[in-house]
VEXLOZA-527080 format. One line per field, with one value per atom (N, C-alpha, C, O): residue number from 1; residue in one letter; atom name; x, y, z. Coordinates in steps of 0.1 Angstrom, whole numbers. Atoms other than C-alpha are relative to their C-alpha. Example, Ala and Ser with C-alpha at 12.3 -4.5 7.8 and 13.67 -1.06 7.14 Angstrom:
BEGIN
k = (1:1:1:1:2:2:2:2)
r = (A:A:A:A:S:S:S:S)
a = (N:CA:C:O:N:CA:C:O)
xx = (9:123:9:19:-9:137:-8:-3)
yy = (-12:-45:12:12:-11:-11:11:22)
zz = (0:78:0:7:0:71:8:9)
END
This chain:
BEGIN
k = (1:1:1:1:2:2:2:2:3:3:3:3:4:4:4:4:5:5:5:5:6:6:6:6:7:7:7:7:8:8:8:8:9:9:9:9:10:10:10:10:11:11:11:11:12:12:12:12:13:13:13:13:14:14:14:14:15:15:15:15:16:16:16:16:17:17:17:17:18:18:18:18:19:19:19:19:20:20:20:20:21:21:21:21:22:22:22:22:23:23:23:23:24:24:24:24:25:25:25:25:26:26:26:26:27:27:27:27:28:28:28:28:29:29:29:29:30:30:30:30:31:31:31:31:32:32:32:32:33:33:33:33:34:34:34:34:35:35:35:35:36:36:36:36:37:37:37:37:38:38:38:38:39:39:39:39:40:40:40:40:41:41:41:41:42:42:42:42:43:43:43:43:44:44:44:44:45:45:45:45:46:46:46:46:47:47:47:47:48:48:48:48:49:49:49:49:50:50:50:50:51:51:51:51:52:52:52:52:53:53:53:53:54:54:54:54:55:55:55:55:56:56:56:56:57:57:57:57:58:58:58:58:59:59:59:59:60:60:60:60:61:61:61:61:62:62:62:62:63:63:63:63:64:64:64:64:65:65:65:65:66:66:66:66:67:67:67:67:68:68:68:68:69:69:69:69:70:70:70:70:71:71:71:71:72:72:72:72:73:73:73:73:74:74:74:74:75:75:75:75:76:76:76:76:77:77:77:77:78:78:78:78:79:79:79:79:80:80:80:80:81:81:81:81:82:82:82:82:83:83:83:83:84:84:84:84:85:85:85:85:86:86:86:86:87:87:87:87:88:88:88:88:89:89:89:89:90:90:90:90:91:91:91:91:92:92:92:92:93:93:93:93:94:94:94:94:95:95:95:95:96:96:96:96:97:97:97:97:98:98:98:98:99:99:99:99:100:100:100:100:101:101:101:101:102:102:102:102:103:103:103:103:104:104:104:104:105:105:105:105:106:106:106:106:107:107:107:107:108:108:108:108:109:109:109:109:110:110:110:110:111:111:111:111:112:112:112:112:113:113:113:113:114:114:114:114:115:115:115:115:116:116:116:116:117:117:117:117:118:118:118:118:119:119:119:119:120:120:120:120:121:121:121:121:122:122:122:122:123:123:123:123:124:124:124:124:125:125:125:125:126:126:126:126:127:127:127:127:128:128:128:128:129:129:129:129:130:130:130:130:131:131:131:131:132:132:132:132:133:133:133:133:134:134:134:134:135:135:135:135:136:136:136:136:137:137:137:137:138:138:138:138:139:139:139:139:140:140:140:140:141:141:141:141:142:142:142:142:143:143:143:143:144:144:144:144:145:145:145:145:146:146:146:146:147:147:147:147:148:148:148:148:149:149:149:149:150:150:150:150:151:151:151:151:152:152:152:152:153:153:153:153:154:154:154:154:155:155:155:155:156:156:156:156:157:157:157:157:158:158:158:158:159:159:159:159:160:160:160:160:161:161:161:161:162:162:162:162:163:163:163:163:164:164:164:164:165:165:165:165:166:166:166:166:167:167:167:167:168:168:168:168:169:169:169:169:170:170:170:170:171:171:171:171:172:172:172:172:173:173:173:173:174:174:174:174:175:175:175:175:176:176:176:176:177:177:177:177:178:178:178:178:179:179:179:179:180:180:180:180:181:181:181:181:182:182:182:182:183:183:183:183:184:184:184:184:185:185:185:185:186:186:186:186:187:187:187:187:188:188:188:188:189:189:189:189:190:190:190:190:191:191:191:191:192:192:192:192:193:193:193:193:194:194:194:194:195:195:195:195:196:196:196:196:197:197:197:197:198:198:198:198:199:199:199:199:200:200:200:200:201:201:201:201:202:202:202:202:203:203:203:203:204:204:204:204:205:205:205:205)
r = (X:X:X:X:X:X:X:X:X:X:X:X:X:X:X:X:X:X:X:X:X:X:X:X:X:X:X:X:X:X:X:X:X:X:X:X:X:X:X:X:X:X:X:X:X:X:X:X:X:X:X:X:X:X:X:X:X:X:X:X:X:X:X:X:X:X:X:X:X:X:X:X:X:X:X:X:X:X:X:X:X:X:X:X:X:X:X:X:X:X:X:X:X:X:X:X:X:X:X:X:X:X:X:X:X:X:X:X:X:X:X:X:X:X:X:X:X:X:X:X:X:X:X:X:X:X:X:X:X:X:X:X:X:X:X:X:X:X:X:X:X:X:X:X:X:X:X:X:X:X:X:X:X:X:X:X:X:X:X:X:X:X:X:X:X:X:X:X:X:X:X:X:X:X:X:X:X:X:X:X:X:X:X:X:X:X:X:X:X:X:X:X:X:X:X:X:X:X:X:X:X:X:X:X:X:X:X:X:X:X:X:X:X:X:X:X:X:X:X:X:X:X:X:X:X:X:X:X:X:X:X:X:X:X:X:X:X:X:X:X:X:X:X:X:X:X:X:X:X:X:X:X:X:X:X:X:X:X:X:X:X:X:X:X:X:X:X:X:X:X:X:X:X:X:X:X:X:X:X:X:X:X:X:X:X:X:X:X:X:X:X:X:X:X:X:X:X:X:X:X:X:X:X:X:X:X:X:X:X:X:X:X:X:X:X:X:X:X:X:X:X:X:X:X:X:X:X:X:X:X:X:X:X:X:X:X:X:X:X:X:X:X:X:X:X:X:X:X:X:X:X:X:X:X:X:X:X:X:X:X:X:X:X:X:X:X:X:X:X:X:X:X:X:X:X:X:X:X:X:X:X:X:X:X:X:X:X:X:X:X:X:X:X:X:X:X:X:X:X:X:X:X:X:X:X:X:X:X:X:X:X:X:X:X:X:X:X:X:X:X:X:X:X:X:X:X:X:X:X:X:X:X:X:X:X:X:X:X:X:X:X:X:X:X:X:X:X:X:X:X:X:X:X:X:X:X:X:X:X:X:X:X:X:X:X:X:X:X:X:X:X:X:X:X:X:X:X:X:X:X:X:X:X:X:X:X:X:X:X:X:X:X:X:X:X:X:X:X:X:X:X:X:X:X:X:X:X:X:X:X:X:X:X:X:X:X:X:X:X:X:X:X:X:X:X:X:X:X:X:X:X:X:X:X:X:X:X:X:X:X:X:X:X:X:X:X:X:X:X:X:X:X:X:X:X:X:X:X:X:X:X:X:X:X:X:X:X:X:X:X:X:X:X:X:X:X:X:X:X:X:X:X:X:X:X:X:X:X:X:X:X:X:X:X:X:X:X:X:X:X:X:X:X:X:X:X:X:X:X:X:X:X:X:X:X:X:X:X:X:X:X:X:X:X:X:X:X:X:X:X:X:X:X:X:X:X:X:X:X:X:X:X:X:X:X:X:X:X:X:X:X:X:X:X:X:X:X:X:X:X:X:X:X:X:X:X:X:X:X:X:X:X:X:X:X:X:X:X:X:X:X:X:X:X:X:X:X:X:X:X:X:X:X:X:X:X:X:X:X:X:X:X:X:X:X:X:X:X:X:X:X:X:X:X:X:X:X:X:X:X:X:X:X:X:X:X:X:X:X:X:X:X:X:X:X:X:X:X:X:X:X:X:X:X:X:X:X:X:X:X:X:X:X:X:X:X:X:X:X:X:X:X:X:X:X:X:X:X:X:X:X:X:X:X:X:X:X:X:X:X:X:X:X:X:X:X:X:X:X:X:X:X:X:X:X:X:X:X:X:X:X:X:X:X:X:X:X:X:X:X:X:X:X:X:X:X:X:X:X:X)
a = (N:CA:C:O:N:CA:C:O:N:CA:C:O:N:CA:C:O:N:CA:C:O:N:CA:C:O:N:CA:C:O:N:CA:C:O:N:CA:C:O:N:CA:C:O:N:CA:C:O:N:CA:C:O:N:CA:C:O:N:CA:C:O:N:CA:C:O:N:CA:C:O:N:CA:C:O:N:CA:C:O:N:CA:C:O:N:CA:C:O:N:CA:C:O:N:CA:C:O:N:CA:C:O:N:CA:C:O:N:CA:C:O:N:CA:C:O:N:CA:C:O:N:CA:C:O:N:CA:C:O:N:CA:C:O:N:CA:C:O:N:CA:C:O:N:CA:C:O:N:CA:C:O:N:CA:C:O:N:CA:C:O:N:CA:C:O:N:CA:C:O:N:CA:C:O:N:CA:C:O:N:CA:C:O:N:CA:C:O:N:CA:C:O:N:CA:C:O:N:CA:C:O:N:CA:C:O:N:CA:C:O:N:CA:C:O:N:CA:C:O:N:CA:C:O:N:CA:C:O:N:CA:C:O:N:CA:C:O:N:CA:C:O:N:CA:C:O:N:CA:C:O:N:CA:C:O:N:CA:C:O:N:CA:C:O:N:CA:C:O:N:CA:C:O:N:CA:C:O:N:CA:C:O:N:CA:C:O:N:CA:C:O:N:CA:C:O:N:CA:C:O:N:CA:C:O:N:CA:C:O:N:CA:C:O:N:CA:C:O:N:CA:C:O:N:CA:C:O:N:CA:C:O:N:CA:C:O:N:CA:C:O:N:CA:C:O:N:CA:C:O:N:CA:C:O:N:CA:C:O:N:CA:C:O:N:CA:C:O:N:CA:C:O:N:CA:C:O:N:CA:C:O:N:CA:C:O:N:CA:C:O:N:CA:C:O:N:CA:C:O:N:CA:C:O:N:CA:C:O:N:CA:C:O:N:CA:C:O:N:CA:C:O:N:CA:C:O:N:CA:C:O:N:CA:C:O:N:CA:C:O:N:CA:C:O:N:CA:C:O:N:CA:C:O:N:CA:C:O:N:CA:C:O:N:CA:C:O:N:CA:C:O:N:CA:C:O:N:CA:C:O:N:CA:C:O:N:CA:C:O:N:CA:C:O:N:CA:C:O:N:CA:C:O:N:CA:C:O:N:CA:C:O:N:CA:C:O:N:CA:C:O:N:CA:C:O:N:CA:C:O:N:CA:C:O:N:CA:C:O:N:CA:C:O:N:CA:C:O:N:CA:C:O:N:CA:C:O:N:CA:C:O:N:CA:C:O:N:CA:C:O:N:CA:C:O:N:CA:C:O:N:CA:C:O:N:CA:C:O:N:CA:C:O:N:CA:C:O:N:CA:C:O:N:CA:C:O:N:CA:C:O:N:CA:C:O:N:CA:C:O:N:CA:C:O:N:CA:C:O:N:CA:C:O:N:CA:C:O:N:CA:C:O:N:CA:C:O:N:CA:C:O:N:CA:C:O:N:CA:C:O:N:CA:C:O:N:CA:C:O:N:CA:C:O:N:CA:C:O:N:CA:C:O:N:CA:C:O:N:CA:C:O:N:CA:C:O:N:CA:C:O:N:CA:C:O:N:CA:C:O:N:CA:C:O:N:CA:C:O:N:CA:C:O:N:CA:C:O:N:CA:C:O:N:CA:C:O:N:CA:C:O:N:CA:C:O:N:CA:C:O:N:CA:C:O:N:CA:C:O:N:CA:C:O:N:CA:C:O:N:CA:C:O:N:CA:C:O:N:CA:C:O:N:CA:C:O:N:CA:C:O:N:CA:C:O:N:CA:C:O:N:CA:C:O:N:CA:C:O:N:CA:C:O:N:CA:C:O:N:CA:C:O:N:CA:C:O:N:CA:C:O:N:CA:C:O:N:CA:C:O:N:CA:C:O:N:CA:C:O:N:CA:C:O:N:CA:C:O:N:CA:C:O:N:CA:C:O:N:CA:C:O:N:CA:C:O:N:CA:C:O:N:CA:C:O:N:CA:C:O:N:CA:C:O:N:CA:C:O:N:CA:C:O:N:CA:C:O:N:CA:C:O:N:CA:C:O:N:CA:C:O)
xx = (-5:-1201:3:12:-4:-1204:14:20:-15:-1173:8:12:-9:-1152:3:14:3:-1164:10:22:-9:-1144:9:17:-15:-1117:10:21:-10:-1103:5:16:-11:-1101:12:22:-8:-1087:15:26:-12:-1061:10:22:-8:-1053:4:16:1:-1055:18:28:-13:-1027:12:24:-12:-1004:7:19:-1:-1005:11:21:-9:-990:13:17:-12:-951:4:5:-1:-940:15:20:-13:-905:-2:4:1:-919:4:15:-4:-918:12:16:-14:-889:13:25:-7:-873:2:12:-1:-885:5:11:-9:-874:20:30:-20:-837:2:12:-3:-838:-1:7:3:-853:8:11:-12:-830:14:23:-12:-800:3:-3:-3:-784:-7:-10:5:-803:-13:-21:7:-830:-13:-13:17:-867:1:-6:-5:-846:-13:-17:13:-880:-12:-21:11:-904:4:-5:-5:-884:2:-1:1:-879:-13:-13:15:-921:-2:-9:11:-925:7:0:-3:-902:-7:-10:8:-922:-15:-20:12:-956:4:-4:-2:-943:-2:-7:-1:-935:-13:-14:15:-972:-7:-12:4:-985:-2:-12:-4:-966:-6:-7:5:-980:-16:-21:13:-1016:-3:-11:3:-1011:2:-3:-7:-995:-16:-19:10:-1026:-16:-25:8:-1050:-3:-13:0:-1039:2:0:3:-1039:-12:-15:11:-1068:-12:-20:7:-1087:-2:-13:-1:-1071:-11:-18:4:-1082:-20:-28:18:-1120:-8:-20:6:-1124:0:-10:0:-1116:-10:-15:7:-1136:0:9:0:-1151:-4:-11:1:-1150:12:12:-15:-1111:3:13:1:-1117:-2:5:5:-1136:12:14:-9:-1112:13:19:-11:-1083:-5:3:-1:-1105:-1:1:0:-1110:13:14:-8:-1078:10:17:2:-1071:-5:-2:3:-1088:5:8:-6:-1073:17:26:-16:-1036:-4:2:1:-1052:-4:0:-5:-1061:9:9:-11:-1029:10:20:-9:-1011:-4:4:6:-1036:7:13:-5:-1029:16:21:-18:-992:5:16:0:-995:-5:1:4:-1015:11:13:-9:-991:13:20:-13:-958:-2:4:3:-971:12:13:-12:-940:4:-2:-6:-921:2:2:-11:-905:11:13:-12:-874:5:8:-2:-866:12:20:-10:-840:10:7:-10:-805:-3:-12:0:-799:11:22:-18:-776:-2:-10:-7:-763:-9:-9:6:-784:-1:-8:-8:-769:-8:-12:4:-784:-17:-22:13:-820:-5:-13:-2:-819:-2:-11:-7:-805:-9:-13:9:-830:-16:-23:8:-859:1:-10:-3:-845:-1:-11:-1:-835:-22:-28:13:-875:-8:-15:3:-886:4:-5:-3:-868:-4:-9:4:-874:-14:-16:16:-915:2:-3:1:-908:6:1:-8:-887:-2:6:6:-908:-13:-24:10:-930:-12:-23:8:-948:-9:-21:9:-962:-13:-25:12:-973:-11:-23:7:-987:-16:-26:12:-1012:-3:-14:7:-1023:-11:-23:9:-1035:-10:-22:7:-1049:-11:-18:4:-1061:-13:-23:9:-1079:-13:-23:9:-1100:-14:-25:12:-1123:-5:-15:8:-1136:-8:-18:6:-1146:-15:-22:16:-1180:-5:-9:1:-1185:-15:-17:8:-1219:1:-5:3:-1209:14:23:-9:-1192:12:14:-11:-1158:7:7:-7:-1136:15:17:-8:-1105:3:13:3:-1118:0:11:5:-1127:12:12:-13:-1089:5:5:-4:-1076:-4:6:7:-1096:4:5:-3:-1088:15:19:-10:-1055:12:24:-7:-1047:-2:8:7:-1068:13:20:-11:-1040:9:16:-18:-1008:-1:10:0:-1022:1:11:-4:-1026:12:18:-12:-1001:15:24:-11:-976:-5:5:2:-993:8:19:-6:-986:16:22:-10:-956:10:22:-7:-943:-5:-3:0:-954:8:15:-12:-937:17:27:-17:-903:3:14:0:-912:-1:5:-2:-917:10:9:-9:-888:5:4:-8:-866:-11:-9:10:-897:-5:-6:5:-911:14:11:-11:-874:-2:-2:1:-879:-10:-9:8:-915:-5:-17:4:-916:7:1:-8:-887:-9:-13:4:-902:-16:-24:17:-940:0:-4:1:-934:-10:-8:9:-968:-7:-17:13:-982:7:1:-1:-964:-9:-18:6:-979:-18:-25:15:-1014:-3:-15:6:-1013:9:12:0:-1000:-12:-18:8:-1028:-13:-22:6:-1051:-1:-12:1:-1038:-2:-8:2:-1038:-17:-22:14:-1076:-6:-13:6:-1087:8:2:-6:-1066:-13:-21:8:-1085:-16:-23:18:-1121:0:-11:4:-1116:-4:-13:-3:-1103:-16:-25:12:-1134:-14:-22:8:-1154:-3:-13:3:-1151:1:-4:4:-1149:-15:-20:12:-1183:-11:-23:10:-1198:5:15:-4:-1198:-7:-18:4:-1199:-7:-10)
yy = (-9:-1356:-8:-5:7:-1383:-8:-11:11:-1403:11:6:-13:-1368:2:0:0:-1360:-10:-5:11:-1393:-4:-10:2:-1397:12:10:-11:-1361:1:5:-2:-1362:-9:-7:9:-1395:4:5:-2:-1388:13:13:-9:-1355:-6:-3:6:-1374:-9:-9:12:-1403:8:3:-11:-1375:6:6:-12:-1354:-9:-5:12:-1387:-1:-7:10:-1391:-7:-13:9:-1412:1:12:-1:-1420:10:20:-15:-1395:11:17:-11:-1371:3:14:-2:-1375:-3:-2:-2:-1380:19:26:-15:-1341:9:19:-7:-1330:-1:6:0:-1344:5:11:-13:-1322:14:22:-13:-1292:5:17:-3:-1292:1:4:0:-1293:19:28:-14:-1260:2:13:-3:-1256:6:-2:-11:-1230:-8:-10:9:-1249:-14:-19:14:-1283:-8:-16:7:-1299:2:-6:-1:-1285:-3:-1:6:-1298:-18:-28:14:-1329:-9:-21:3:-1331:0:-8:1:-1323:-12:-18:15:-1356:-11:-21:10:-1376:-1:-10:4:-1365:-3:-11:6:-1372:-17:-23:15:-1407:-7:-19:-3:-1405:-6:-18:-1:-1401:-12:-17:8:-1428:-13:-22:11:-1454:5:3:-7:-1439:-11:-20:4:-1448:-14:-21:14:-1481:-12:-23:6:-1489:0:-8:-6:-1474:-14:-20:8:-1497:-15:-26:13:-1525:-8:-20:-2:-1523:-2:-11:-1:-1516:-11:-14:12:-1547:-15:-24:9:-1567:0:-9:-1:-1557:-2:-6:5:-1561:-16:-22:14:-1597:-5:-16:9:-1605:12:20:-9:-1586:-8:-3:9:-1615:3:9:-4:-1608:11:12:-12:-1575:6:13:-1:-1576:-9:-6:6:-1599:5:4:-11:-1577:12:15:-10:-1551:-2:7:6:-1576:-5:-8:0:-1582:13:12:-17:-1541:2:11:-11:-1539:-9:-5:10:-1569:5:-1:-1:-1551:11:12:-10:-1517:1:11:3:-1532:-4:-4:1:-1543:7:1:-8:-1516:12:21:-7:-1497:-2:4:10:-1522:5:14:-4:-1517:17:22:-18:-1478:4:12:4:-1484:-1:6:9:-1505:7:5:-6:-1484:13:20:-18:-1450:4:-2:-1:-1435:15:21:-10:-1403:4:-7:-4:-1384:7:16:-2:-1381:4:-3:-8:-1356:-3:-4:6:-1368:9:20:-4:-1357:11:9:-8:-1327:-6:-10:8:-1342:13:23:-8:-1324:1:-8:-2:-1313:-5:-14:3:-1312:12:22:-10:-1294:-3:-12:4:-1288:-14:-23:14:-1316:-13:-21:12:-1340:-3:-15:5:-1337:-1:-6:7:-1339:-11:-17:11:-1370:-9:-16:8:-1383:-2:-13:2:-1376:-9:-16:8:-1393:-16:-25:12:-1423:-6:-17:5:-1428:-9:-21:3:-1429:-13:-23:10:-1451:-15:-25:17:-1479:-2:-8:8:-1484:-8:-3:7:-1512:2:0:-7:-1499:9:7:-9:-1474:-3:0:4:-1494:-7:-4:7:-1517:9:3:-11:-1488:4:6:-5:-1475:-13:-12:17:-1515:2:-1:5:-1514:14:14:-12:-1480:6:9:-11:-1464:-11:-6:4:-1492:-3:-7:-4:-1490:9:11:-11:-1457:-4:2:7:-1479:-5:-12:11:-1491:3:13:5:-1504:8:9:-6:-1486:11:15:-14:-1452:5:13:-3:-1455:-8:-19:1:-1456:-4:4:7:-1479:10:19:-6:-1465:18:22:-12:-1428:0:4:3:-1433:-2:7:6:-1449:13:20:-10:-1418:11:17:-11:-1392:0:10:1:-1407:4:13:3:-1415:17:18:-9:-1379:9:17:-2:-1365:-3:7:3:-1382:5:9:-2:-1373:14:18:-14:-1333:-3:1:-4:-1337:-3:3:4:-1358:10:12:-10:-1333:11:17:-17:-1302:-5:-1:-1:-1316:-5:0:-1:-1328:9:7:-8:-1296:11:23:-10:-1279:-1:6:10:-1302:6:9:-8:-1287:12:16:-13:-1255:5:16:-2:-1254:-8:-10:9:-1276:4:-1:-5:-1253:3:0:-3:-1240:-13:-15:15:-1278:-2:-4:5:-1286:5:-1:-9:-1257:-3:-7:-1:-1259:-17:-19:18:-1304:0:-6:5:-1302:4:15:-3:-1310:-4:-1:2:-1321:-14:-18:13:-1354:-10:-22:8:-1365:2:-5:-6:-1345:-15:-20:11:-1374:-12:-16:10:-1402:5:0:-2:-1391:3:2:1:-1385:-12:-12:19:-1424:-4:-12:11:-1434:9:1:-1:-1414:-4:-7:8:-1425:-15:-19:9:-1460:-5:-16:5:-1456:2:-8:-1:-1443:-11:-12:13:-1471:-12:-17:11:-1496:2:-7:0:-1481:1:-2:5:-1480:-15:-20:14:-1514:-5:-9:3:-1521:0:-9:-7:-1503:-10:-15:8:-1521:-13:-21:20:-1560:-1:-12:-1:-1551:6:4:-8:-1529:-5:-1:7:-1552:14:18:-10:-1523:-5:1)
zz = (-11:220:13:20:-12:248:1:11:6:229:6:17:4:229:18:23:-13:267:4:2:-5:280:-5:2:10:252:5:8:0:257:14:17:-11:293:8:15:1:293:-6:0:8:272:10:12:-6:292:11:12:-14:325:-1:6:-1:310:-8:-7:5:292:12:15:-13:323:9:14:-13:345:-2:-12:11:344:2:13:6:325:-8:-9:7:304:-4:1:4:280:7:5:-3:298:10:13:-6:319:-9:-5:10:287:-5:-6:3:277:11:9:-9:310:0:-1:3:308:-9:-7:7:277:2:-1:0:286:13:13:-9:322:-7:1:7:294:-3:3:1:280:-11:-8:7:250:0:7:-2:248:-5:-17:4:244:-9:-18:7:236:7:-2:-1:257:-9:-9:2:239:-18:-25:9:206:1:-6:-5:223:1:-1:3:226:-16:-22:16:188:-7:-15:4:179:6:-1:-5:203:-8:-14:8:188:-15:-20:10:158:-5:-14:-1:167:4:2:-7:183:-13:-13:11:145:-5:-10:12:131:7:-1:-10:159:-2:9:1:149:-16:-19:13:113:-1:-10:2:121:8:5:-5:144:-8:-5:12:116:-12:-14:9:88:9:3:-8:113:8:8:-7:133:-10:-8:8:102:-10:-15:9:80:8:3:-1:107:3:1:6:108:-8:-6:14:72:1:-3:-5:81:10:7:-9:111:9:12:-10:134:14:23:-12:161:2:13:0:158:6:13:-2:163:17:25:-13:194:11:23:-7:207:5:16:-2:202:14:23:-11:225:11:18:-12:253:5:17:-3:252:6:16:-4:252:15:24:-18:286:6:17:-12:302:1:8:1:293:7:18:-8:306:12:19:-14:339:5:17:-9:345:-5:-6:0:336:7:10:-11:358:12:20:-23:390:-4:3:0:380:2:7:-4:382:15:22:-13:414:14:24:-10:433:-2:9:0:420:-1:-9:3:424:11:22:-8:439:-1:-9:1:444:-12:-19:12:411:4:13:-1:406:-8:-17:13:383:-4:5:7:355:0:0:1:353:-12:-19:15:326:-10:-6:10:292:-7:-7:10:270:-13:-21:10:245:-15:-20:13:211:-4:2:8:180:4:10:-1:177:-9:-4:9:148:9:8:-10:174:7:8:-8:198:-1:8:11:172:-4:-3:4:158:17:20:-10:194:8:11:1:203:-5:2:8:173:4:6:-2:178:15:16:-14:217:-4:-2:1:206:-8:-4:15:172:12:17:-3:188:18:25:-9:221:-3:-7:1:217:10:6:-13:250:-9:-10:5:231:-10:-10:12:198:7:4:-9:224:9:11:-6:242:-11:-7:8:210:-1:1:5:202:11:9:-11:232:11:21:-5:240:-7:-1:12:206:1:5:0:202:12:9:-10:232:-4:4:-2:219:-13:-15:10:186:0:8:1:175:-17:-24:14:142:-7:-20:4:143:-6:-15:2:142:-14:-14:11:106:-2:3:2:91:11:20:-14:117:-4:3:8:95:8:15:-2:101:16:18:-11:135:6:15:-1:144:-5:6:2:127:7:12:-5:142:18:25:-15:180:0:6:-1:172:-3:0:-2:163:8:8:-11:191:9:11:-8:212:-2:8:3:196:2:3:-1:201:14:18:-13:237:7:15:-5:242:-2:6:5:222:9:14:-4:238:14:16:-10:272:3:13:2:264:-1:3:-4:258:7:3:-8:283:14:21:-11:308:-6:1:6:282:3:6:1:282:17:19:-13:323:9:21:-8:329:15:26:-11:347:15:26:-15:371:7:19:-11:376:5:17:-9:390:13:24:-18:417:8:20:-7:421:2:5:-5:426:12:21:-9:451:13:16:-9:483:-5:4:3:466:-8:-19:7:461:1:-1:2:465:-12:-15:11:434:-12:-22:14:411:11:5:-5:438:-2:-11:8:432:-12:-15:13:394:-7:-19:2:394:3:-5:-1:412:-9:-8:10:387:-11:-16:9:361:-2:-12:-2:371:3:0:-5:385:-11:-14:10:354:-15:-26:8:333:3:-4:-4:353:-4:-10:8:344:-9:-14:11:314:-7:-13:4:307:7:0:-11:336:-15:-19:11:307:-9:-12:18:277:5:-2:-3:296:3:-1:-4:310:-11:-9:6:281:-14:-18:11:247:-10:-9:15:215:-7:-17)
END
């Protein structure tokens, strides 16, 4: 329960922040198509999944190997999450809500979802470096454990993802003019990036 407590709000906390994603699902859901953001979210979690599984059989191959390896991987994990903290910190900035495109079919912008998540290394890169802090070799299956986080994320991240789709048109109205609410959930996300990474360099599992 104390894992769950700090994983889930984390995860809500760094979904919630924007981010390409979601100014990806907003340039859809500002288009003409009728809940093309909140289609636009279910290709992203999709792509979410496939970066779960990729970190799953990864993470896991290299445990069975060495769990010096291992641990090294997650000291490495917090030294990328404080400076992608300080970097959220230091460029916490206005939002600038994205142009509307052109939609296409619902197909289209499933696929275009999909592929955005799949072919950013950014992303594969924060799974490496994210899931495994909530790891500890004691409490079982590493495998199980890597799955169980890894889909934990891709639900919140999808839920909030499309809710950000599904309230496109009203977030346009109701941001203009509140352009501190994205400068303070930068430096949230950033402050809570940093304690984590803080977390796991200071607290050996």
């Amino acid at each position: 329960m104390e894992l769950w407590l700090l994983f889930i709000p984390a995860c809500l906390a760094l979904n919630l922040t924007p981010g390409p994603d979601i100014f990806f699902v907003l340039s859809q859901a500002l288009g003409e198509r009728r809940f093309a953001g909140l289609w636009a979210a279910l290709g992203l979690g999709l792509s979410y999944l496939g970066h779960t599984l990729l970190a799953v059989v990864g993470l896991s191959a290299l445990v069975m190997q060495s769990a010096t390896a291992f641990m090294v991987i997650k000291y490495l994990g917090a030294a990328y999450l404080l400076y992608l903290g300080w970097t959220s910190l230091r460029s916490a900035s206005t939002m600038h809500l994205p142009q509307a495109q052109n939609s296409g079919s619902v197909g289209r912008i499933f696929y275009r979802g999909l592929m955005v998540g799949l072919l950013n290394p950014k992303v594969a890169l924060f799974f490496l470096a994210f899931l495994p802090q909530f790891i500890s070799q004691e409490r079982g299956s590493v495998p199980m454990q890597l799955l169980q986080l890894g889909l934990v994320f891709t639900l919140t991240a999808t839920l909030c993802n499309g809710a950000y789709g599904l309230l496109g048109q009203r977030l346009k109205r109701g941001l203009q003019g509140r352009e501190r609410v994205s400068v303070y959930l930068n430096r949230l996300s950033g402050g809570l990036m940093m304690a984590l990474g803080a977390r796991l360099a200071l607290v050996q599992q």
